[in-house]
C-alpha positions in Angstrom: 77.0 90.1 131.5 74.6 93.0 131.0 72.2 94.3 133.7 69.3 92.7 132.3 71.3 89.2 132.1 71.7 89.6 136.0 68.3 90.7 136.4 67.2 87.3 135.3 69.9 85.1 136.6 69.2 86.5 140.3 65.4 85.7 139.4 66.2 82.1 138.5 68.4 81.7 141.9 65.5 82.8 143.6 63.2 81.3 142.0 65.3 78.0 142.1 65.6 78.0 146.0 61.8 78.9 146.7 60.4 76.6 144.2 58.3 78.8 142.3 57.8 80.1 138.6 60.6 83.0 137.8 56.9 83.8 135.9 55.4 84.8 139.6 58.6 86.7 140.8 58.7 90.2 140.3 61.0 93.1 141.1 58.4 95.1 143.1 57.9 91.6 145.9 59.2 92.1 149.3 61.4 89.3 149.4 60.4 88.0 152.6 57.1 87.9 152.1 57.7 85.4 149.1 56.0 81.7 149.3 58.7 79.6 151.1 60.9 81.7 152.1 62.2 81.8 155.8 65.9 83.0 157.0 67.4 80.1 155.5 66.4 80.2 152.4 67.4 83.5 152.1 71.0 82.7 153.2 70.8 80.1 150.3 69.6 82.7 147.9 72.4 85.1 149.0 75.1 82.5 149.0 73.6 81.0 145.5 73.7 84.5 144.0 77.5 85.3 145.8 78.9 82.1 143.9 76.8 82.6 140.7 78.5 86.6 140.1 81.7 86.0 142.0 80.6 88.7 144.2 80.6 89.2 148.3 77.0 91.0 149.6 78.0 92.6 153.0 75.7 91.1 155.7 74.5 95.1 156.7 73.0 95.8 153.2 71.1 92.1 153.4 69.0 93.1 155.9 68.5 96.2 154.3 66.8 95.0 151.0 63.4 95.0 151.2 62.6 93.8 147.5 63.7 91.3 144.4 63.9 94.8 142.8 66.4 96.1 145.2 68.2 93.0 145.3 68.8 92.5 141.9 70.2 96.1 141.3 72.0 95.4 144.5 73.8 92.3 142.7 74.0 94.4 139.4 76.4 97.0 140.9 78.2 94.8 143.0 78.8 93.2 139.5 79.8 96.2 137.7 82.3 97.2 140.6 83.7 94.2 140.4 84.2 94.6 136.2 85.6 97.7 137.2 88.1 96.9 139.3 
């Protein structure tokens, strides 16, 4: 799976959970500040996106992202370690 690929599968999980177009999701939205969104639906996301990519995002660099953007390159090279290891 390519970067873009990931790009757009972490924007359907997101979009999925918060029940909004992956049209009005973009990488530069603060991911809190999305419609619907409150702490649980960002667990959901999270967990969503760990089970989607076979991937594990450290609880410390969750509350660091601040953006889709950062989260979906966060995903990306938690997915390209993992094809690396």
């Amino acid at each position: 799976m390519n970067q873009m690929d990931v790009h757009e599968k972490v924007l359907e999980i997101i979009a999925q959970e918060i029940d909004v177009p992956v049209a009005d999701l973009s990488g530069d939205q603060h991911f809190r500040a999305l419609p619907n969104v409150d702490s649980m639906r960002v667990l959901q996301v999270i967990l969503k996106t760990e089970k989607a990519f076979d991937i594990e995002i450290e609880d410390d660099v969750t509350f660091r992202i601040q953006t889709v953007g950062e989260f979906q390159k966060l995903v990306a090279e938690l997915c390209r370690q993992r094809a690396a290891a």
